[in-house]
Structure formats: structure tokens, C-alpha cells
C-alpha positions in Angstrom: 0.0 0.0 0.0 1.6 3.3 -1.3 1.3 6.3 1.3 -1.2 9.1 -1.3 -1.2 11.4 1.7 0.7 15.2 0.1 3.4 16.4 1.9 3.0 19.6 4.4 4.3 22.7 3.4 7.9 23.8 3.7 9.0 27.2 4.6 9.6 28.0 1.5 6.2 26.9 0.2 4.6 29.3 2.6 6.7 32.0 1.8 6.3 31.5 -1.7 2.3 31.5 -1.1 2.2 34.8 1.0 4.4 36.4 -1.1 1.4 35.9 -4.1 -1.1 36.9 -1.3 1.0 39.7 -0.5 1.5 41.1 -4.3 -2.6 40.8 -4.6 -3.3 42.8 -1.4 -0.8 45.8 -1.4 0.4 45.6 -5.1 3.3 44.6 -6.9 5.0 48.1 -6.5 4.8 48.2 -2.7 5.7 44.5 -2.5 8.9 45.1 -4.6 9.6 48.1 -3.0 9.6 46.5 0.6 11.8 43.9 -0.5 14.2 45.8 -2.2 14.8 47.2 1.3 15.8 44.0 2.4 19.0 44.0 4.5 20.9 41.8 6.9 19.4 43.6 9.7 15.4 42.8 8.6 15.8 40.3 5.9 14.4 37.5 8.6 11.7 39.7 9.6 10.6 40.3 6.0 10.6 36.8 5.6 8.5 36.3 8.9 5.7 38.6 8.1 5.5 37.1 4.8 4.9 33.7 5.8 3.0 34.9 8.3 1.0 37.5 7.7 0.7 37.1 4.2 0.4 33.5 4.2 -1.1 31.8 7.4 -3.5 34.6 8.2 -4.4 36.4 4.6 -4.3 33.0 2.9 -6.6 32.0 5.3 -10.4 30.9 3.5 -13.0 32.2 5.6 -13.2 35.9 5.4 -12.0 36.6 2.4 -9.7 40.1 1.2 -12.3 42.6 1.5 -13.1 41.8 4.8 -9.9 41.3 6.0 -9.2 45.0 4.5 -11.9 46.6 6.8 -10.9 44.6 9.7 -6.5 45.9 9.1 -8.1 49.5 8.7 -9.8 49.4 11.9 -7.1 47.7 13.3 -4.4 50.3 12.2 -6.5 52.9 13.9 -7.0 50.9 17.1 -3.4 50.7 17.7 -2.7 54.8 16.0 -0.5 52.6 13.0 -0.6 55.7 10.6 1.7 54.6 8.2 -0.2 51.4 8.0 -3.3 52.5 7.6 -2.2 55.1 5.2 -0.6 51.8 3.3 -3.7 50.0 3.3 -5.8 53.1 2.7 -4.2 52.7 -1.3 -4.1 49.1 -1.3 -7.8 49.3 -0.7 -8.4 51.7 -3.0 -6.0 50.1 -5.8 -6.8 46.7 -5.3 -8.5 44.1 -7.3 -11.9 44.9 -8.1 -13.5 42.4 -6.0 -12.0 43.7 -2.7 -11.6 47.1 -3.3 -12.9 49.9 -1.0 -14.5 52.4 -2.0 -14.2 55.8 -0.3 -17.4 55.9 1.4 -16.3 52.1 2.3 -13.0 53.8 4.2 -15.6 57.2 5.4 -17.2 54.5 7.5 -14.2 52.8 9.0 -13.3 56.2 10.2 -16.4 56.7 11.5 -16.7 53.7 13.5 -13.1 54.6 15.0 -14.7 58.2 16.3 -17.0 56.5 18.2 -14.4 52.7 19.3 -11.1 54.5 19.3 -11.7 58.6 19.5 -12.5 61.8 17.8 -8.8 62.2 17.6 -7.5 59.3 15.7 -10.7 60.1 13.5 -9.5 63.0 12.7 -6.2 62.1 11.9 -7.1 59.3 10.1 -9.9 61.8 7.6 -6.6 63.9 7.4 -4.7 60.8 6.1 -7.4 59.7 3.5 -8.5 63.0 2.2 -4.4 63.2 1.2 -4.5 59.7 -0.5 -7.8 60.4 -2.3 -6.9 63.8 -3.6 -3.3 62.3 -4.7 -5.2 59.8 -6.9 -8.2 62.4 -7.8 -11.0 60.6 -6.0 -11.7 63.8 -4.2 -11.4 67.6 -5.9 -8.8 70.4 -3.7 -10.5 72.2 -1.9 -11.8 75.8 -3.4 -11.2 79.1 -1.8 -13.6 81.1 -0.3 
């Protein structure tokens, strides 16, 4: 009797697999970016969050990437991540069609953090999106009065 049963993932398979996850969610220029900023110094922890992040958690099947993409936003502002959220902000807004967020999707994440995590981190957080949508002309400059 011949053992059918498939072997477990490596390391490198996981990698490998987050890294694809990884590309989808954020995009291949941030992802190439990131990487090319690999050192001696991080290099492990690049690999780390990879498997990780990218792998173990977003390759997960149940929720699926557009609501994983609310749940980092929230997140981000939970813990006052701004560079984060302003990441995921334009991963969200760039992403593949079926999980991207609109910008009344993100309005309401920041909303929901006025009332769970603050008027300040709100704030803040409106300050960071208006940026990101003006830079990629989802939202006019403002006029003068």
C-alpha cells in the first residue's frame, strides 16, 4: 500500500504563497519596494511577516480580502498605525476589483473609529485619507472662499 497522503508545506512553500497573497493585497510596487529594502538587519523579519502575515492569516479561507481590509483599517486605527493605515488606505483603493474599498467604504471605517477608538485618531485618520484620495483624484482640492 503506497502512502497518497501530500506532503506539508515547507518554509519555503509558505513563503512563496504569502508572497502571491502579499502582491494581490498591497500591489506589486509596494511589495517590490519592501523587498528591495531588504538587508541583513530585517531580511528574517521580511521573511517572517510574509509567511506569516501574508500566508497563514491572509491566505486563510473564511473571510476573504475585503473583509480582512476593513478589519487591518480598523485595526491600524485601534493601535494609531498611521503609516499602515495610510498603506492599506491605497491598497484598498488600488486593489483588485472584487476587494476594493471604495471611499465611502473607508468614510465608515473612520467613523466607526470616532466612536471605538476617538474623535482624535478620526480626525487624523480623515486627514490621512483626504491626502490619499486627492493624490489619486477621487476627491477635488479644496476651493477658496
Amino acid at each position: 500500500m503506497t502512502d497518497t497522503a501530500a506532503a506539508p508545506p515547507t518554509s519555503a512553500d509558505s513563503y512563496e504563497d504569502g508572497l502571491v497573497n502579499r502582491r494581490r493585497v498591497l500591489g506589486d510596487a509596494w511589495v517590490d519596494k519592501s523587498l528591495a529594502n531588504r538587508n541583513d538587519f530585517n531580511a528574517e523579519f521580511q521573511e517572517l511577516i510574509t509567511r506569516h502575515a501574508w500566508n497563514d492569516i491572509w491566505g486563510r479561507p473564511a473571510l476573504g480580502d475585503k473583509t480582512r481590509r476593513y478589519m487591518v483599517l480598523s485595526m491600524m486605527l485601534g493601535i494609531h498605525a498611521y503609516e499602515e493605515f495610510a498603506m492599506h488606505v491605497r491598497a484598498a483603493l488600488d486593489g483588485p476589483p472584487e476587494s476594493r474599498l471604495t471611499p465611502d467604504d473607508i468614510k465608515e471605517v473612520i467613523m466607526m473609529a470616532a466612536i471605538y477608538c476617538g474623535v482624535p485618531v478620526a480626525n487624523h485618520a480623515f486627514g490621512i485619507a483626504t491626502g490619499i484620495l486627492r493624490e489619486k483624484g477621487l476627491l477635488p482640492a479644496p476651493t477658496a472662499q
